[in-house]
N, C-alpha and C positions, 0 to 999 in steps of 0.2 A: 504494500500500500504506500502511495505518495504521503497522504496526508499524516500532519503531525500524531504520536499517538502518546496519551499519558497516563500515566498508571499510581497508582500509590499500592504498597505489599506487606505484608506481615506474614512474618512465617511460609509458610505455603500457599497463603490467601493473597489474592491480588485483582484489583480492576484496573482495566486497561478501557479507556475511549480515545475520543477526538478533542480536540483543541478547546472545546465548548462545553466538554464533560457528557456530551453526548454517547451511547454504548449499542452499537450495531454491527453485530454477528457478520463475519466477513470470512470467506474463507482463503485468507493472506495471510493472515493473524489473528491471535486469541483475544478477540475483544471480547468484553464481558467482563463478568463477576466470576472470578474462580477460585475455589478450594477444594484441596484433597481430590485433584485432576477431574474435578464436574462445573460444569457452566452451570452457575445458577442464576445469573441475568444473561439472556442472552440480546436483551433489548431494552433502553432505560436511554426514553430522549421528551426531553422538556419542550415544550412549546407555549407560549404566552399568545393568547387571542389567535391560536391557529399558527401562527409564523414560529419556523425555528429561530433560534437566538446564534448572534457571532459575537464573538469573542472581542474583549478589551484588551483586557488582560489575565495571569495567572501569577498564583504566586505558591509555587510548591515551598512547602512551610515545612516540613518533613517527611519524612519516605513513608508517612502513614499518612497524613493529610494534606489538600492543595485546596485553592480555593480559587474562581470561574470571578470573572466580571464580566458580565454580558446584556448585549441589548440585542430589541428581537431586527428585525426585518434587515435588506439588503446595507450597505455597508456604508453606502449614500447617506444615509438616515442618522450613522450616529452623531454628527454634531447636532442635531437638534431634537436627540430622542429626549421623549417627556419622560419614558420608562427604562429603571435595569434592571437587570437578576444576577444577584449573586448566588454562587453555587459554592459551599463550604464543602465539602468532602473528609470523611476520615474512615480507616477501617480498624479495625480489631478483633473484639467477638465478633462482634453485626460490621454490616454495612452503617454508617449513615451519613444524608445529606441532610442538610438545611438550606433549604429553600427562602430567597427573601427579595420580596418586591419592592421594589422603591420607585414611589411616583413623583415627579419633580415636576410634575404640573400645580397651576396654582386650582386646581376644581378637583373635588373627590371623583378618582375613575373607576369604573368596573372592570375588571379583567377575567376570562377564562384561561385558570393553570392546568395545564394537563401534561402528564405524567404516565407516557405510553410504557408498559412493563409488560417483557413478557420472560417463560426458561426455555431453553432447547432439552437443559441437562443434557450437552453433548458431553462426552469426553475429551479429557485431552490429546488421547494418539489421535482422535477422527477430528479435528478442528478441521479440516480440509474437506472433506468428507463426511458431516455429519449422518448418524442414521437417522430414519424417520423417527417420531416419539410423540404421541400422544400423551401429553403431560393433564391433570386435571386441574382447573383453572377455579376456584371459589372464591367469590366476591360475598364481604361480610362487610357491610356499609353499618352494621349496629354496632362494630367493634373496630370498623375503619381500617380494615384487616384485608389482603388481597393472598390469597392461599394459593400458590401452583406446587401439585405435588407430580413426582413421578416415582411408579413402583415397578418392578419384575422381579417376581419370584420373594425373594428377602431385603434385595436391593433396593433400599427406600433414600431418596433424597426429596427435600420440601425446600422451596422458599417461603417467605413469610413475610408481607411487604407491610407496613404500620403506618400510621398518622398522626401527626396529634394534633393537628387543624380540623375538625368540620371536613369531610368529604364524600365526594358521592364517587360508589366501589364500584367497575363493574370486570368483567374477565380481562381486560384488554390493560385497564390500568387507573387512572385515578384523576379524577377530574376537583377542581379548587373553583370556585363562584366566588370570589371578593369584590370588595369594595376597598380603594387606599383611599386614605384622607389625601388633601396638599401637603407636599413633603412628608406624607407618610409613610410607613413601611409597613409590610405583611410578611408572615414568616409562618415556615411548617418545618417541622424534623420528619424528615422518615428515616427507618429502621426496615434495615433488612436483613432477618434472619436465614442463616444459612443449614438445614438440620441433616443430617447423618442420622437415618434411624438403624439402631439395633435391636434386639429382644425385647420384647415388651415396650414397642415404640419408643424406646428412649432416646435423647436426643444425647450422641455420643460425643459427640464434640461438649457438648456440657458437663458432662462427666469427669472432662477432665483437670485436675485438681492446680497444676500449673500453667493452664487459662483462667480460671476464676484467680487467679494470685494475681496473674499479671496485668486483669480487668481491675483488680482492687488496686494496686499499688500507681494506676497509671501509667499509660507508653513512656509518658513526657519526661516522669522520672526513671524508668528503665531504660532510654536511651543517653540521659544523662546520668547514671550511675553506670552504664556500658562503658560510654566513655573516661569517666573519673576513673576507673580502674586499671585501665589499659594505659600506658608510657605515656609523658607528656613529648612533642615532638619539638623541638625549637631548632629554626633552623636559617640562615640567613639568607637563602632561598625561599619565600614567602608561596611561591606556588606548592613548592613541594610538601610546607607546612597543611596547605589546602589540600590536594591530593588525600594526604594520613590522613586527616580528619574524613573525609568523605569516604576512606576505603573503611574504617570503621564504621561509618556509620550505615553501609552498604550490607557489612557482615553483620551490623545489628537487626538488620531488617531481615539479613536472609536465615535468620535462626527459626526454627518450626518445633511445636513439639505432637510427633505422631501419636497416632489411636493407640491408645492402650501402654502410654508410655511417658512419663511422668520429666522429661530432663527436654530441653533444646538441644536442638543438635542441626547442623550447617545445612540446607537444603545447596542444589545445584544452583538455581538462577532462573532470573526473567527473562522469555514466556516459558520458554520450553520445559527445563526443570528445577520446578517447584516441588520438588522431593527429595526424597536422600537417594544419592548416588554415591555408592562406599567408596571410589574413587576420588571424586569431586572432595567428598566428606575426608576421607583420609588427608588430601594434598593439602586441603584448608588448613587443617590441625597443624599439619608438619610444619607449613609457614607461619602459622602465627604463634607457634608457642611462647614467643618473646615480647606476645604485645595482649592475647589472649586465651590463657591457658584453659580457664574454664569452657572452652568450644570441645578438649581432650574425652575425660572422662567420659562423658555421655554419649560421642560417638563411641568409642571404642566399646562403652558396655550396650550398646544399641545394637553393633555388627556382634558383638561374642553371642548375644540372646537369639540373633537370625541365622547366627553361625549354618552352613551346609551342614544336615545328620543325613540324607542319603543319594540316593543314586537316581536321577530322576532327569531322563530326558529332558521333556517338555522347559523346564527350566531353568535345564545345566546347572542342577546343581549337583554337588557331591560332598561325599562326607569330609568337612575342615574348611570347606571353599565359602570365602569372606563373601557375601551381597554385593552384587551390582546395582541391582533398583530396588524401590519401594514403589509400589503406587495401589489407589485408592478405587482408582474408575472402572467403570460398568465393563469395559473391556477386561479387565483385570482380575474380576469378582468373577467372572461367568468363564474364565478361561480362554477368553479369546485372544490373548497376547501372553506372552509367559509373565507379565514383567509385577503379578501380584507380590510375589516374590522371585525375581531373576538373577540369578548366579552368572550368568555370561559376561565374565571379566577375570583375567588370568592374574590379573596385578594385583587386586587390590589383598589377595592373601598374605603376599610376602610384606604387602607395606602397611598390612595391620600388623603386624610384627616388628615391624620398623618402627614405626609411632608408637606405640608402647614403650617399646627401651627409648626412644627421645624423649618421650614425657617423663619416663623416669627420672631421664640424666639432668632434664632441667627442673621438676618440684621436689625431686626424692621421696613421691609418693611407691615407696615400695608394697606398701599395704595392696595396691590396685593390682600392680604387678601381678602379687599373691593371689588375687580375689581371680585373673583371667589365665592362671597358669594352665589350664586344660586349656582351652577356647586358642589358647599361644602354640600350644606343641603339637593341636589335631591341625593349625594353619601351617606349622614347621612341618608336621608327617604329609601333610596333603602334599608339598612341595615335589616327595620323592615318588609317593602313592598313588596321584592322580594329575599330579604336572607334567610327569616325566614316563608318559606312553611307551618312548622306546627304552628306557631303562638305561639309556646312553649319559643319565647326567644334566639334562640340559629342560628347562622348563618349557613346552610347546601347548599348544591349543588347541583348540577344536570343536568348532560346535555341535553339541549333541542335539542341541533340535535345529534340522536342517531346515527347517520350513519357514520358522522367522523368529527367529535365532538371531542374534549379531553375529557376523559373519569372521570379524576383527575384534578380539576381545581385548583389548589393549588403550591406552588413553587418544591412540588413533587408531578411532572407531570407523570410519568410515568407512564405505566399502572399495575404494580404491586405495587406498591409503597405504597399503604392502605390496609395492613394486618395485621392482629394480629399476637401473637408470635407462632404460629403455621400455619400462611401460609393462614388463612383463613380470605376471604375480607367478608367486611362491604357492605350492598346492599346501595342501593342508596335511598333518597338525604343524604349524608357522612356531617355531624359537626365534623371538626376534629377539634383537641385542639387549634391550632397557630391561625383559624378563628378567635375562640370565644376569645383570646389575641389580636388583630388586631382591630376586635369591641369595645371591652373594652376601650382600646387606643383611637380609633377613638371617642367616644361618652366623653369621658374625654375632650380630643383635644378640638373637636369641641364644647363644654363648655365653654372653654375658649375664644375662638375664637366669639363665641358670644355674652358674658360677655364684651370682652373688646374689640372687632373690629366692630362688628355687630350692637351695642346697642340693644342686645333682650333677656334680663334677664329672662322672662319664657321661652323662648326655651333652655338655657342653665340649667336652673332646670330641665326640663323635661329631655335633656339627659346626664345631675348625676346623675338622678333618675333610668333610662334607665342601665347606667354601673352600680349601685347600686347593682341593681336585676340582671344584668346579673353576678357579679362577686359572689356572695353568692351561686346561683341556681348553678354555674364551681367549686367552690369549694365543692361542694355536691356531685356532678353526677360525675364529671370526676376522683376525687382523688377514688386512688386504694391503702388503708389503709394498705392492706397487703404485697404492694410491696415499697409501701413510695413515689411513683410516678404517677404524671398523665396521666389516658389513651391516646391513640395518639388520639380517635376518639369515637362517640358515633354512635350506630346504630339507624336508625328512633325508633326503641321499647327503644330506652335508655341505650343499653346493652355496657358496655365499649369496646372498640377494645384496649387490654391491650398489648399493644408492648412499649419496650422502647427503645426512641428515641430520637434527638437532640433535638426534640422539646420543650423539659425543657427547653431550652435556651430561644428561642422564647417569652414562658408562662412569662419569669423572663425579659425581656429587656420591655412588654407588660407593668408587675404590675400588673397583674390580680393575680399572686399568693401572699396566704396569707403570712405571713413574718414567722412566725413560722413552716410552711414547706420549707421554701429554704433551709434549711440546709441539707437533702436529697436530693432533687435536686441537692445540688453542686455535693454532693456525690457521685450520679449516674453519672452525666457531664464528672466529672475527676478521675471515678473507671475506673477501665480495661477494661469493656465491651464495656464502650463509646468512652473511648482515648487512642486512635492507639498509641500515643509519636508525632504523626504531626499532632493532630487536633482532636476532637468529630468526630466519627463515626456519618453517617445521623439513622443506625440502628444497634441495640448494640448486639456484640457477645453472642452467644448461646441461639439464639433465631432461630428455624428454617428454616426461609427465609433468615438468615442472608446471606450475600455478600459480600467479602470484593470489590470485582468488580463491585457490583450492584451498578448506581447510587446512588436509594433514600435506598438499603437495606445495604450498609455495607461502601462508602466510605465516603470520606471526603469533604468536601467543603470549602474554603475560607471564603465566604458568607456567608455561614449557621453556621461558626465558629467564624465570628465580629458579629452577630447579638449576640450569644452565649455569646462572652463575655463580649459585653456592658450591658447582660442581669445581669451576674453574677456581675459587675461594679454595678449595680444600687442596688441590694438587700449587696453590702458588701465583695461580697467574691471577694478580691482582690488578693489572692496569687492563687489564683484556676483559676483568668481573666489573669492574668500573664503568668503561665503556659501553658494554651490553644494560648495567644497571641507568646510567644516564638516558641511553635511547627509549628505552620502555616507560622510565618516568617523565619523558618531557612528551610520550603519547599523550600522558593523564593529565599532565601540565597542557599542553595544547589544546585536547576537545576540550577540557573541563567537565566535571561531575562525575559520574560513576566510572571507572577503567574497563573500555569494553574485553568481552571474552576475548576476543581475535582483529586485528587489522589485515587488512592485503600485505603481501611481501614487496609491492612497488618498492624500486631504489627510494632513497628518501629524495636524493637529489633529482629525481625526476618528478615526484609531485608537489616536494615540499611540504605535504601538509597530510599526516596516518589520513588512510582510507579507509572508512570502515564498514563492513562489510552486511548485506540487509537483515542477513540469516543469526546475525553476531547476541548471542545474548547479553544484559549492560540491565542491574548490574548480576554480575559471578560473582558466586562466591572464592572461588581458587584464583580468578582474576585480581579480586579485593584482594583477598591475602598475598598473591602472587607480589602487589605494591609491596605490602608489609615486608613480607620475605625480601624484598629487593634493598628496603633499610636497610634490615640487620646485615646484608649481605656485605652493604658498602659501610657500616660499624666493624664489621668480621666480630659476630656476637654470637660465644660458645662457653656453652656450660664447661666447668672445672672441678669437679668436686663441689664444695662450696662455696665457691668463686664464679662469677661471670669473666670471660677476657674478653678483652676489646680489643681490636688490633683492626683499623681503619683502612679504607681504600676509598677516599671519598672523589667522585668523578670532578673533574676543573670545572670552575663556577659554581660548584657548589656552596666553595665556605667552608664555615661551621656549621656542624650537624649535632645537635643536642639529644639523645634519649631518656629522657627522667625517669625514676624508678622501674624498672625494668625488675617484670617478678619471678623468683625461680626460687631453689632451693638456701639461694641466701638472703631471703627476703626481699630488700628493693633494692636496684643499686642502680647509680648512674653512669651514664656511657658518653662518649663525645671525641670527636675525630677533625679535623681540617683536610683539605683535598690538598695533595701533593703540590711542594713549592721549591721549584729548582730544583727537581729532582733526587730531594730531601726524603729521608725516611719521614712518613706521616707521622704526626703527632698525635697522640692517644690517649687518653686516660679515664679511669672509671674509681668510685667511689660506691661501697659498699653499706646499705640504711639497712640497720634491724628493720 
């Protein structure tokens, strides 16, 4: 769609309309009212005496409310309209607006308000596609009440639309008969409830005990008590100040807490995913532990509860294998997509294992540790039990439901996405490179984690022994000697799938690679082919599938660009982590507001200005953090025992970079850096606050 679209989101819940606050079903985009993947407005458009209303102005107030200045008729009209309407907006539990007329005539006018409502309850996979639905529409004018409900079978979603002005109800939507005084004003709130029924028509979303808290406590103060907790940012780069703040206040918004589960935890992002994706949820964690620790815990016990327990096609899941999706919708309930609960993601096991031992290393919650030690070692045994098909070592995939299934179970998902540099894919089951980094990782980890939480010193030999032999056999197979880089992927015959791609970054944040090839790797990262000037390319120019538009073939990621340079942080190349961390933040610095999921790969010097892309979700949540993570990165902020070190790479122009209280296992402590001056060792220092 051309036209502007705005939304305000909480959790999982979010409306999306047009410039005028107007809400019409489209199929380009998820316009509506949605939660927990169902449309419950599928149509919500204001008209004052018959004419729709155009826009003055807006003023999004925060990522929960915005508010509509509007007058009605063509556009000609507004300097001397007698009437406006203001449209308040806020979501939470309900929906609600407030409605408010104002007559700036000197003679009392009448007006008719109407307020067309209608639901599709389509789903979120079919937004393109809706199915037909006979929804039942009750109009209750003695309670000012406008009821659409839709059932199948057990599957019950209601809206439930309110007033508290006087109104006349009927299925279509709600009609207002006033009178404004001279310079008077007229106002309505409506409420719209959104219901999930379960057993004994309850309404399940009410149920649950950490929505009513955060209905009590107010947004206003849980967005600023989000804030107040998380690192103060000070920095003599005033955008970049701006940026932090908004990528926080991004993650504040994208926190959800699902049916039957009592903690927050990271949803993926606006429109697409507004659920937990253990991936998305995983990467979030890992980046922001240094700014929001509390996002840890509750994912990680979220995915140990949904943990894989069997062998089940349809799903792909198996027994230890971490969740790839959640979701809510009619498709989901009846089985007509796997993705009620979907296991199709090979990653996200090893890097639930991964975030575990980093949360440890940074609050020294070893209690948690304790609490997920099975849920740890059935994702450690899944590694060699149902990762590793040929018994060769090496983690490969495969989808068990062939029919619609992800076809890429990997953080590139798409279905082109694994090919070599002339366009030709790898048969299946696919070891691609970032797997066998992820394993590596994880069997390290979870060493330790056994070593010194577990008490079980032969299991932690056994997988040293295990990263051992897997890191020598990767350095063998996968390096392509003549190109100085590792393949993306191996084929079941072992034959390299020789494309390059970000995934160096990945191989180097992992430690699987040997230390005396990173220096090509850097090389490749921050040559031409891979950085655009805003960021690593996902796949590197003049290779034939390249794309600067293609997701996983030619653009850019946020995400895929902090992993990249915590990677290049960790093997040394700190002016080359610099570099990559400057172009990704002066994206967020240039659009302003939220950091989208992905840009084009365009050179920078040929557009001058990120391209972003229509498909782009904005905001992400791994994107959000992806910023965060890019801080610490140019801090060099790593846990020590009980110590934070700081050891700085700040990009030129930056300044001074301030991180206040900064929370981990030594309480709070301060951090702060200057970017390199004459080729000076960076200045650094950190202070240590019970």
């Amino acid at each position: 769609m051309k036209q502007e679209l705005v939304s305000v989101l909480t959790g999982n819940t979010f409306a999306m309309g047009d410039a005028q606050g107007d809400m019409e079903a489209h199929p380009c985009a998820p316009i509506g009212l949605f939660s927990f993947d169902t449309r419950f407005l599928s149509r919500w458009v204001l008209t004052v005496d018959g004419e729709r209303l155009q826009s003055l102005s807006r003023d999004d107030l925060t990522y929960f409310e915005t508010r509509f200045v509007l007058v009605p008729g063509a556009a000609s009209h507004y300097v001397d309209a007698d009437v406006s309407v203001i449209r308040y907006r806020s979501l939470g539990e309900t929906f609600h607006e407030r409605i408010m007329v104002l007559n700036h005539a000197a003679e009392p006018v009448d007006f008719v308000v109407r307020m067309e409502i209608a639901s599709d309850f389509a789903d979120t996979a079919e937004i393109r596609h809706p199915a037909p639905r006979r929804p039942a529409a009750t109009a209750d004018p003695e309670h000012r009440e406008l009821r659409i409900r839709y059932q199948r079978g057990r599957f019950t979603r209601e809206t439930r639309v309110s007033s508290t002005a006087p109104v006349e109800v009927d299925q279509r939507g709600m009609t207002f008969r006033i009178r404004v005084d001279p310079n008077g004003a007229w106002h309505t709130d409506l409420h719209v409830r959104m219901i999930i029924q379960g057993a004994g028509e309850r309404d399940l979303r009410a149920d649950i005990e950490a929505h009513r808290k955060r209905v009590r406590q107010g947004m206003h103060d849980d967005l600023d008590r989000w804030r107040d907790q998380a690192p103060q940012l000070v920095a003599e780069r005033q955008p970049l100040a701006a940026a932090y703040r908004q990528a926080l206040t991004d993650l504040a918004a994208l926190r959800y807490t699902p049916l039957a589960y009592a903690e927050r935890v990271p949803v993926g992002g606006l429109p697409w995913a507004m659920t937990l994706y253990g991936r998305d949820a995983l990467i979030t964690c890992l980046e922001t532990l240094p700014f929001t620790p509390e996002l840890t815990p509750p994912t990680l016990r979220m995915l140990a509860l949904l943990q894989g327990g069997q062998l089940d096609d349809y799903h792909d899941e198996e027994p230890g294998k971490i969740l790839g999706e959640l979701r809510y919708g009619e498709a989901a309930a009846f089985d007509e997509e796997p993705t009620a609960l979907y296991y199709g993601a090979a990653d996200t096991t090893p890097l639930f294992v991964v975030l575990l031992d980093e949360y440890e290393r940074w609050s020294g919650d070893a209690d948690l540790v304790r609490q997920l030690r099975h849920p740890a070692r059935m994702a450690l045994d899944w590694l060699t039990e149902y990762g590793d098909p040929y018994g060769d070592g090496y983690l490969r995939y495969q989808p068990r439901n062939t029919v619609n299934g992800l076809a890429n179970q990997t953080w590139r998902n798409s279905p082109e996405a694994i090919v070599d540099r002339h366009g030709v894919e790898p048969p299946f089951p696919r070891a691609t490179a970032e797997l066998q980094g992820y394993a590596y990782d994880a069997r390290i980890r979870g060493a330790r984690l056994a070593r010194e939480c577990w008490n079980d010193p032969e299991y932690a030999e056994r997988l040293e022994a295990d990263a051992a032999r897997l890191r020598e056999r990767f350095n063998r197979d996968f390096w392509l000697p003549q190109r100085g880089y590792y393949a993306l992927a191996l084929t079941p015959d072992g034959e390299p799938v020789d494309a390059l791609t970000s995934t160096l970054g990945h191989l180097l944040w992992s430690g699987i690679v040997e230390p005396e090839r990173a220096d090509s790797l850097a090389a490749h990262l921050c040559g031409p082919d891979l950085f655009s000037g805003w960021g690593v390319r996902t796949y590197a120019e003049g290779q034939r599938p390249y794309n600067p538009v293609g997701a996983h073939l030619g653009a850019v990621w946020p995400s895929d660009n902090a992993l990249v340079a915590a990677g290049l942080r960790r093997y040394g190349y700190d002016a080359e982590a610099a570099r990559i961390a400057a172009g990704v933040l002066e994206v967020a610095e240039t659009l302003g507001g939220s950091v989208p999921e992905v840009i084009a790969g365009y050179p920078r010097r040929v557009t001058k200005y990120p391209v972003q892309l229509p498909a782009a979700g904005r905001p992400q949540s791994w994107a959000s953090g992806g910023l965060l993570m890019l801080v610490a990165v140019m801090l060099g902020l790593r846990p020590c025992g009980d110590n934070l070190l700081v050891d700085p790479a700040i990009p030129a122009g930056y300044g001074r970079v301030e991180l206040l209280d900064v929370p981990g296992r030594w309480g709070r402590a301060d951090s702060y850096g200057r970017e390199r001056d004459s080729g000076r060792r960076l200045r650094a220092g950190t202070r240590n606050a019970a």
